[in-house]
C-alpha positions in Angstrom: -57.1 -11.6 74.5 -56.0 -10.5 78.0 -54.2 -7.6 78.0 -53.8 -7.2 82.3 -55.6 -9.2 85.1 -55.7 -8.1 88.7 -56.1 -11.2 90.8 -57.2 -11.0 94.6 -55.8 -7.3 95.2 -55.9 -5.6 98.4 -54.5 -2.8 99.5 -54.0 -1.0 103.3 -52.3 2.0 103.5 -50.0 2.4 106.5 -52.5 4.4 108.7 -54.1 1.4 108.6 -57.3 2.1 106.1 -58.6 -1.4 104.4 -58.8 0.7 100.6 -59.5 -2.6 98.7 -59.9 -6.2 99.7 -59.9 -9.3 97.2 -60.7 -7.0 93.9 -60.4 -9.5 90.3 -60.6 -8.1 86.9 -59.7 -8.4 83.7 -59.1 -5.9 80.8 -59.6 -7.0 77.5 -57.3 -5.9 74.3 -59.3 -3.1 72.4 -61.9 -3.2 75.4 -62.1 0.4 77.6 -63.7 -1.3 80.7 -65.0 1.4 83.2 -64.9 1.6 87.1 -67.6 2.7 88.7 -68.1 3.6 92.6 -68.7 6.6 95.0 -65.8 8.8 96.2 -63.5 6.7 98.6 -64.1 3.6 97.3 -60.4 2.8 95.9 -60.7 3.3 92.2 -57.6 5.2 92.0 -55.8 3.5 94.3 -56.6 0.4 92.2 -55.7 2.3 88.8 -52.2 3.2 90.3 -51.7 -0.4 91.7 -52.4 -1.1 87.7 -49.8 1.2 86.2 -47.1 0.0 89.0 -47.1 3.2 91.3 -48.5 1.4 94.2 -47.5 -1.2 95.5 -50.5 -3.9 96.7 -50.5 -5.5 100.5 -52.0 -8.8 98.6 -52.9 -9.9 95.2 -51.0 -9.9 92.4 -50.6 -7.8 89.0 -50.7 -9.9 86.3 -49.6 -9.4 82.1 -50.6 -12.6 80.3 -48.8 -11.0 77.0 -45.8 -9.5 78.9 -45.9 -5.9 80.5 -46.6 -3.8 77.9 -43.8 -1.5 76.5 -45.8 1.7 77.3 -48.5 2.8 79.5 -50.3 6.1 79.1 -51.2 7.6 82.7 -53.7 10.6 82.7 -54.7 11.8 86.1 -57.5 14.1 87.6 -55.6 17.5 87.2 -53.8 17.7 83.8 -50.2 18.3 85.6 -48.7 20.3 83.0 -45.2 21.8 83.3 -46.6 25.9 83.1 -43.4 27.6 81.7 -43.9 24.9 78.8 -45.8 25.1 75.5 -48.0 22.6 74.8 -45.8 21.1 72.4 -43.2 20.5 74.4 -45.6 19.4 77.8 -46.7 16.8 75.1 -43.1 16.0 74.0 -41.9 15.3 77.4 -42.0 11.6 77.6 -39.7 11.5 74.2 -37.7 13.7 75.2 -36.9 11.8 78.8 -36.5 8.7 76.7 -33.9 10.5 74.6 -35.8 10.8 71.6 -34.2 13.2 68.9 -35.6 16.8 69.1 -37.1 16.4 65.2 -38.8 12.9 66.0 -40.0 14.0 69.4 -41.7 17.0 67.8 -42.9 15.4 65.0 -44.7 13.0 67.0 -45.9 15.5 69.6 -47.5 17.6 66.6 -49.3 15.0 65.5 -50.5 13.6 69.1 -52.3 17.5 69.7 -53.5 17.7 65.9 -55.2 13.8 67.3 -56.5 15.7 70.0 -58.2 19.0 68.0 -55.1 21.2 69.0 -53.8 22.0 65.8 -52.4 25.6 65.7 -52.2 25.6 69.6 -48.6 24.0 69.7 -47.0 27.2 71.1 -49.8 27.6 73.4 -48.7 27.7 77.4 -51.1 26.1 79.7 -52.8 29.0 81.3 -53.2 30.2 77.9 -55.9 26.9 77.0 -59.3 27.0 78.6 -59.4 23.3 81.0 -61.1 21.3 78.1 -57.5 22.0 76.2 -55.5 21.8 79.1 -57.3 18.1 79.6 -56.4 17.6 76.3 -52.6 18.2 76.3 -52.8 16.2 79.2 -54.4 13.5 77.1 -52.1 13.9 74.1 -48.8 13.4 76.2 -50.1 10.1 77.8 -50.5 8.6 73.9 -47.7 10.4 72.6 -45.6 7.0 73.5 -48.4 5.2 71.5 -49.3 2.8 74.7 -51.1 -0.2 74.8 -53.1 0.5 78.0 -54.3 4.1 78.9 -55.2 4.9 82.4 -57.7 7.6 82.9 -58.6 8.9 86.8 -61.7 10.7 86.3 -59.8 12.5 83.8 -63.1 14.9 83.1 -64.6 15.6 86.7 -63.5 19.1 86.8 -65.3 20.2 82.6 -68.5 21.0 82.2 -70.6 19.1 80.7 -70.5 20.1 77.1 -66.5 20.1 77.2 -66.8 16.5 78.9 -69.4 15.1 76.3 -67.1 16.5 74.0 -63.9 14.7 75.6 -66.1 11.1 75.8 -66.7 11.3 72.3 -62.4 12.1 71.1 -61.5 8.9 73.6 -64.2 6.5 71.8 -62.4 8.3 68.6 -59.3 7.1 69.7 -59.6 4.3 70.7 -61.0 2.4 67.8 -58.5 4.7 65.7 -55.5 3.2 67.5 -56.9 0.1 69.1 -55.4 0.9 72.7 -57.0 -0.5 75.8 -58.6 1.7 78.4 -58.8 1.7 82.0 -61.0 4.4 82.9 -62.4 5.5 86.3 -65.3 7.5 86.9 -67.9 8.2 89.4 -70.7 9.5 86.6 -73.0 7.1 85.9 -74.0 9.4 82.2 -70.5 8.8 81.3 -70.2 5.6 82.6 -72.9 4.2 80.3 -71.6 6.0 77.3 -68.1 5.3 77.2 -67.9 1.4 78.8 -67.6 -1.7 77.0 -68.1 -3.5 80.2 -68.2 -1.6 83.4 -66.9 -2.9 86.9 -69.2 -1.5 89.8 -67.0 -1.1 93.2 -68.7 -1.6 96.6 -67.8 1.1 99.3 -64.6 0.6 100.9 -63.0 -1.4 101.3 -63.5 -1.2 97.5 -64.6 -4.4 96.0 -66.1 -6.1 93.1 -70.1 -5.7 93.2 -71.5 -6.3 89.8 -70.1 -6.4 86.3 -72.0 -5.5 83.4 -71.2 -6.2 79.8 -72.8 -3.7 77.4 -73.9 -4.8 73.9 -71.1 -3.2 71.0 -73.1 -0.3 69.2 -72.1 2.8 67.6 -71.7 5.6 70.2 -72.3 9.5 69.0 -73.5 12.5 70.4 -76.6 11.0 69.5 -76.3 8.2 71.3 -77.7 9.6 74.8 -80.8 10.1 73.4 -81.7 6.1 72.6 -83.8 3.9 74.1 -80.1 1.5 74.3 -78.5 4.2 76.3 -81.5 4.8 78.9 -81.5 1.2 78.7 -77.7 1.1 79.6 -77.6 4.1 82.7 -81.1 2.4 83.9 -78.8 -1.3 84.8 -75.6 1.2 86.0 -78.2 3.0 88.4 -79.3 -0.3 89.5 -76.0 -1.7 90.3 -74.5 1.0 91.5 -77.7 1.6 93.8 -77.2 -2.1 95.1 -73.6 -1.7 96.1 -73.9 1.3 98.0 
């Protein structure tokens, strides 16, 4: 089932930059569907025209079900409030819905304990190393219990333990809860790990150059090491090669 198509979307800024031009995708309930391009090719641009904080020139924005309820944003740079605990950076969203203090808590607890963070709920951001900060970050997007999460490269900044680490909670999570994910990266390892499909964008203006669907199997910290995931990066190289 559909969950949110983008039909025909382009976008110019007002400086007069062509950032996308006749993008169409679907993404699937359950399905965490990964964009794939080099820097500057529009992939946030199109991830913000997704959640509604952008506005596209053409094309439309499309919810086959009806606009979901929730939708879980999590950006580049974790953006937490730094005179706030974790708990209450993670609360944040129940609170501004107006939430009761108890329930808000409650809920936040059990988002960070999701997350690994149990014991860290009085914790203040420059306190957590930027694995934990990410993760705060992560928790407070699916404290609302959304049914699409947008990631922007969420893990760019990590090393690469503390993102392998992160790739592996978010395939956790999502068969745990079921949400849909929306997640842009310009890593091809992590691109070939985390996707159920993955969407390749051509340089700008961004647009649709391949597609690939990737066969549903178990992913693990083992995972990297198979002959399906060299399989996997080895036809992201390919396309991503192509489009450039």
């Amino acid at each position: 089932m559909t969950l949110l198509r983008l039909s025909g979307i382009g976008h110019r800024f007002p400086n007069g930059v062509e950032a996308l031009a006749g993008v169409s995708l679907a993404v699937a309930r359950g399905e965490l569907l990964c964009l794939l391009g080099a820097s500057g090719c529009g992939k946030s641009t199109l991830l913000r025209i997704a959640a509604g904080l952008v506005a596209p020139t053409e094309g439309a924005v499309e919810w086959p079900e009806g606009r979901p309820r929730e939708i879980g944003f999590v950006f580049q740079d974790p953006t937490l409030m730094p005179w706030a605990r974790a708990l209450e950076n993670v609360a944040l969203p129940l609170r501004l819905a107006g939430l009761a203090r108890a329930e808000r808590e409650a809920r936040a607890e059990a988002a960070l304990a999701a997350l690994g963070l149990r014991g860290f709920e009085r914790a203040l951001p420059r306190e957590l190393s930027g694995g934990m900060r990410m993760r705060v970050s992560i928790a407070r997007a699916l404290v609302t219990e959304p049914d699409l999460l947008l990631m922007d490269e969420p893990f760019a900044a990590l090393d690469e333990v503390a993102r392998m680490r992160l790739n592996d909670e978010i395939l956790a999570l999502k068969g745990a809860r079921g949400v849909s994910v929306l997640f842009v990266t310009h890593s091809l390892l992590e691109s070939a790990y985390l996707a159920d499909r993955l969407v390749v964008l051509a340089p700008r203006p961004g647009r649709v150059a391949a597609e690939l669907r990737f066969d549903a199997v178990p992913r693990g910290p083992g995972f990297r090491a198979t002959p399906g995931f060299a399989t996997r990066l080895a036809e992201a190289t390919a396309a991503l090669e192509a489009a450039s």
